[in-house]
N, C-alpha and C positions, 0 to 999 in steps of 0.2 A: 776467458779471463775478462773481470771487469776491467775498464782503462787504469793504464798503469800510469802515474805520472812522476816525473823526476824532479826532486825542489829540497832545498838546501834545509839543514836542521834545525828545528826551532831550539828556545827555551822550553817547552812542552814535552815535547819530546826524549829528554832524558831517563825518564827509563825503560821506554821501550830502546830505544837504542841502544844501551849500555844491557840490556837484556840477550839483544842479538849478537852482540860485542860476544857477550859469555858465551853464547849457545855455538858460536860458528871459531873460538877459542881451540888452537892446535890446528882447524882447518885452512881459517883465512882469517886476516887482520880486519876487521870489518870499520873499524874505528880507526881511523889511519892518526898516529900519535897522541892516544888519548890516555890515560893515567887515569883508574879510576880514583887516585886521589883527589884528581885535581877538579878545580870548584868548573861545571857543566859549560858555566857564561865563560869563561876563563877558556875552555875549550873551545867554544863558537867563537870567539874572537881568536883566534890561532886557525882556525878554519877562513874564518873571512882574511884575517891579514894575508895569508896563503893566496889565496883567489888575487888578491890587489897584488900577488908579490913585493908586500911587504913584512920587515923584521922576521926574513927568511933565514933558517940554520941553515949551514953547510951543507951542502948535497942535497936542501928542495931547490925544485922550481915551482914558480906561479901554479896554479893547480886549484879546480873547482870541484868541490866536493859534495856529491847529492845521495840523495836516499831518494829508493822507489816507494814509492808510493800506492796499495789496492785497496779501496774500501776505507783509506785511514789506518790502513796498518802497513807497518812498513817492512815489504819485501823482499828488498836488496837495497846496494848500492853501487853507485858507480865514482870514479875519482879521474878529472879527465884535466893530465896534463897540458899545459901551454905551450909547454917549449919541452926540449929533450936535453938532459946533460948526458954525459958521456955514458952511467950507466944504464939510464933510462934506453937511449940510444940501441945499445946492445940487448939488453934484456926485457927491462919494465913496459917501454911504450907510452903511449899517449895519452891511453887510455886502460884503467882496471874494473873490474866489474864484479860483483858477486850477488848473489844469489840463497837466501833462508832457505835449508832444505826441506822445508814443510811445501813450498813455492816453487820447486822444483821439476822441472818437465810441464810447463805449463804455458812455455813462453814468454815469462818474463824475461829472461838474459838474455833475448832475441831484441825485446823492447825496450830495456837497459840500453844494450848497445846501439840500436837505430837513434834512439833521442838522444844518447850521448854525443854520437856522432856530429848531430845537428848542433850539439852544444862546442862541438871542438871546432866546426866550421866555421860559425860565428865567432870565434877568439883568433880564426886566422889560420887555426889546421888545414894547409891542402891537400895531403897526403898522413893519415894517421899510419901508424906504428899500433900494432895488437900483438902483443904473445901468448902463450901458452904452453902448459907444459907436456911434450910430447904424448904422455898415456893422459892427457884430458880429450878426450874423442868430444864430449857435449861440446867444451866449450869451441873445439875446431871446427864445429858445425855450425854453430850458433856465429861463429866469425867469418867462415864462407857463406852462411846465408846472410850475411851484411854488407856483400860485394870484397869479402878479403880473397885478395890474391895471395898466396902461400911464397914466400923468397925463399926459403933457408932452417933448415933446421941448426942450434949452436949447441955447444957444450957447453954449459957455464961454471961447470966446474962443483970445488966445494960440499961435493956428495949430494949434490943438486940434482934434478933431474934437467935431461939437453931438453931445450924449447924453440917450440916453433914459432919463426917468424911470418905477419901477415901484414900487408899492405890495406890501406882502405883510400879510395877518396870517397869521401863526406859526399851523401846527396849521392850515392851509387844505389839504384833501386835494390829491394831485398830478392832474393832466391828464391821461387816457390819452392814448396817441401815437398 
């Protein structure tokens, strides 16, 4: 894989990302509150105020939002809490990650989550919070090879699937494979 890097969305950017938005549609939220009505600049300013934890709705928290990055075309994403509210706590975590399935088994969501980490370290994370949902084996792998230690499997109910919880501190070398 060439280097993967992680950096926030431009104006440029809007239709590849609103492209990926559709493609990973039913799978994974890839665009975390995005409306494709709403005008793109309109959307990166709801992303940056987020990051600054400011003119937050009910139930965010502060939260920095990036896109992977290979070659200039973008890969995945990751979405890396500041702080935990009560549901995050129990299910969501610190940190979300996803992965284009064209980019898939390549090691990107390995690289995802190492530089996110770095990025939750730096905002003050000592201890990250990672879940997943019980029948995702990649991404259980992809979070044990980033030093997660496993706590707890939960029911979340809701016709949800139970998910498993992982531990990380930030700056824990990776797992050879």
């Amino acid at each position: 894989m060439t280097t993967l890097r992680l950096r926030p969305l431009r104006p440029a950017d809007e239709v590849a990302a609103r492209a990926v938005h559709r493609e990973m549609r039913g799978e994974f939220n890839f665009l975390l509150g995005d409306d494709p009505a709403m005008d793109w600049n309109v959307y990166l300013k709801m992303l940056e105020d987020q990051r600054r934890g400011e003119n937050l709705p009910p139930g965010l928290v502060p939260a920095t939002f990036l896109v992977a990055e290979v070659d200039g075309q973008i890969v995945g994403r990751s979405s890396i809490r500041h702080e935990l509210n009560e549901s995050l706590a129990r299910v969501g975590g610190h940190i979300g990650y996803a992965v284009v399935p064209a980019h898939r088994r390549k090691g990107c969501a390995t690289e995802i989550l190492r530089q996110s980490l770095l990025v939750a370290s730096s905002l003050g994370v000592d201890e990250a919070l990672l879940t997943c949902d019980v029948g995702n084996a990649a991404s259980a792998k992809v979070i044990e090879a980033c030093g997660g230690r496993y706590e707890s499997t939960i029911d979340v109910g809701d016709g949800e699937p139970p998910k498993h919880r992982y531990w990380i501190t930030p700056g824990t070398p990776l797992t050879p494979r």
